[in-house]
Structures are given as structure tokens and as C-alpha cells.
One Martini backbone bead per residue (centre of mass of N, CA, C, O) as a GRO file, in nm:
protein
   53
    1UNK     BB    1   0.096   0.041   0.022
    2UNK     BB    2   0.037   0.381  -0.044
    3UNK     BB    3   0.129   0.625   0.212
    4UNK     BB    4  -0.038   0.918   0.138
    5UNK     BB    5  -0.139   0.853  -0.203
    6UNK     BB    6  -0.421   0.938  -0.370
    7UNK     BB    7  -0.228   0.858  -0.645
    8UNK     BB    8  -0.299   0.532  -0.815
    9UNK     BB    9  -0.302   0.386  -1.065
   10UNK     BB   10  -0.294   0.034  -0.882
   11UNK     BB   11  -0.561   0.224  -0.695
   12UNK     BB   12  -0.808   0.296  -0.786
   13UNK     BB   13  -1.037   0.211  -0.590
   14UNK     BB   14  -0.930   0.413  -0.379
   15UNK     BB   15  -0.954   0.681  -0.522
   16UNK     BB   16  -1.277   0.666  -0.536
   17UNK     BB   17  -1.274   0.644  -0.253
   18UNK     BB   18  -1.361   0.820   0.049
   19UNK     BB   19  -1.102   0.923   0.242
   20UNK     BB   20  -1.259   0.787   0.509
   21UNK     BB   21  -1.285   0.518   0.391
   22UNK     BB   22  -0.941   0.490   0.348
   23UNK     BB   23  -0.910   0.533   0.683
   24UNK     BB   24  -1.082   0.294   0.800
   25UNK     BB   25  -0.944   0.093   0.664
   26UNK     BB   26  -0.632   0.139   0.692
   27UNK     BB   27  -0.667   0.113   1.040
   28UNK     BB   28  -0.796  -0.167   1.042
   29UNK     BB   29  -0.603  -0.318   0.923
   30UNK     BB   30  -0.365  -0.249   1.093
   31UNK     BB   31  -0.461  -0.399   1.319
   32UNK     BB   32  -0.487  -0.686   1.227
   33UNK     BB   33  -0.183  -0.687   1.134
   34UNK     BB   34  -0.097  -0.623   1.463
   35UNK     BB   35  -0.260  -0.910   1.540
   36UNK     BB   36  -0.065  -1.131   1.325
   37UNK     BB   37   0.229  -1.017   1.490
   38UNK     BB   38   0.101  -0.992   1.833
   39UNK     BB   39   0.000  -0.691   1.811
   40UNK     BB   40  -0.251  -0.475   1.929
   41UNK     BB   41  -0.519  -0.658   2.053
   42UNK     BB   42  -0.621  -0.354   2.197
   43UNK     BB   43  -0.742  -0.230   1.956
   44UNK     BB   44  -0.920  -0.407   1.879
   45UNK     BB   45  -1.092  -0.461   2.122
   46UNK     BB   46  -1.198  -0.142   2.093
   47UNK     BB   47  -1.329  -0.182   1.844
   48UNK     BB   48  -1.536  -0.402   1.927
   49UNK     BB   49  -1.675  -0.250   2.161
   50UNK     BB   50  -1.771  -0.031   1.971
   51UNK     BB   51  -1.940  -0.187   1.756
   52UNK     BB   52  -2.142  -0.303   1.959
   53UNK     BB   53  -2.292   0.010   2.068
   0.00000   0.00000   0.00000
């Protein structure tokens, strides 16, 4: 992924998609992503608790 480019030609889906769905997407990905190298479990937690309510 390129981090901080708006503009890429390989990931025209994310260019369509609105700043906002592409930050919680990005958000969630990274939190899955460092519960599956071990870490961040915590942040994980914590979204399922938001979700939850």
C-alpha cells in the first residue's frame, strides 16, 4: 500500500473510495494486521467494544 498518495494508478479502487472510507479502512487493516504479527490486540479490543455499542 502506498501510504500518504492519493494518486495511484495500481489502486484506482482506493482513488474512487471517499478520504474517509479509505482512512478507516486503512485504520482497521493496520490493527488486524499487528494482531496477526502479535501486537496491538489491545486496539483490536477496542474497536469490537465500539462496535458492539
Amino acid at each position: 500500500m502506498a501510504e500518504g498518495s492519493d494518486v495511484n494508478d495500481g489502486e484506482m479502487a482506493e482513488v474512487r473510495a471517499p478520504a474517509s472510507v479509505r482512512a478507516a479502512a486503512s485504520a482497521r487493516a493496520a490493527a488486524f494486521n499487528s494482531v496477526e504479527r502479535g501486537g496491538g490486540a489491545k486496539i483490536t479490543e477496542d474497536q469490537r467494544w465500539r462496535d458492539q455499542r
